[in-house]
C-alpha positions in Angstrom: -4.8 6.1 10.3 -1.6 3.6 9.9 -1.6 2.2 6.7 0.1 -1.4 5.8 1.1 -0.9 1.6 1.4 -4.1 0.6 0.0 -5.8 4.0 -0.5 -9.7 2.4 -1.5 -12.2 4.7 0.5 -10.7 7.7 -1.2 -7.4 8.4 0.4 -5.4 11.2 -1.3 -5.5 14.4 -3.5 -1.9 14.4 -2.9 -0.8 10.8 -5.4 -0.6 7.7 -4.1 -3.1 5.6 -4.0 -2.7 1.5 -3.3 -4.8 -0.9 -4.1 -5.9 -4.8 -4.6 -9.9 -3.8 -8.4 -10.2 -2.4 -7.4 -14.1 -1.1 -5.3 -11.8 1.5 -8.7 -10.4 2.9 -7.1 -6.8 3.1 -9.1 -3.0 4.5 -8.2 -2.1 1.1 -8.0 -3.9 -2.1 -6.3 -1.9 -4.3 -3.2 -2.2 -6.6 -0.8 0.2 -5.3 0.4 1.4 -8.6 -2.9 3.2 -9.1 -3.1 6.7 -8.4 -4.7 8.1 -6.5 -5.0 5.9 -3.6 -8.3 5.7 -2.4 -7.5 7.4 0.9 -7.1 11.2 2.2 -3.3 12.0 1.9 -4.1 14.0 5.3 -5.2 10.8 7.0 -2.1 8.8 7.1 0.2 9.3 10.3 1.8 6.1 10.0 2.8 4.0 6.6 4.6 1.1 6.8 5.8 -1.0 3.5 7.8 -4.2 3.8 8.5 -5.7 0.5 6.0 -4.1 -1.2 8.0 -1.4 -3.4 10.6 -4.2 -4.8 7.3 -6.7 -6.1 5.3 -3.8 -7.7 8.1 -1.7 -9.4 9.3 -2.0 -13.2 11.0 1.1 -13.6 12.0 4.0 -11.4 9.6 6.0 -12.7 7.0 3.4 -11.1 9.0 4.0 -8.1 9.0 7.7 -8.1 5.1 7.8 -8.7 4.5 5.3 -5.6 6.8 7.2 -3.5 4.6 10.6 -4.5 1.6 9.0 -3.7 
């Protein structure tokens, strides 16, 4: 599967799209600082992430724990 973190109202063309805001209509709605994601590690070939990481950080520990994930 590719997976779209973060997707918002411009989910790339092919991909699963997740995100926390329901109004987006995402695959996935989930708030991506909540672990575990609800998705087999194994299952992801492809992630992308545009300006996801920046709005759902506080800390780099937040960071580190996303990137894990």
């Amino acid at each position: 599967m590719k997976l779209d973190v973060g997707c918002g109202y411009k989910k790339r063309e092919g991909f699963v799209g997740m995100d926390i805001n329901p109004k987006c209509k995402p695959d996935i709605l989930w708030d991506m600082m909540k672990t575990p994601y609800p998705i087999s590690k194994t299952s992801v070939s492809i992630l992308h992430c545009s300006h996801a990481l920046e709005n759902a950080i506080r800390n780099r520990d937040d960071l580190i724990k996303i990137l894990k994930e």
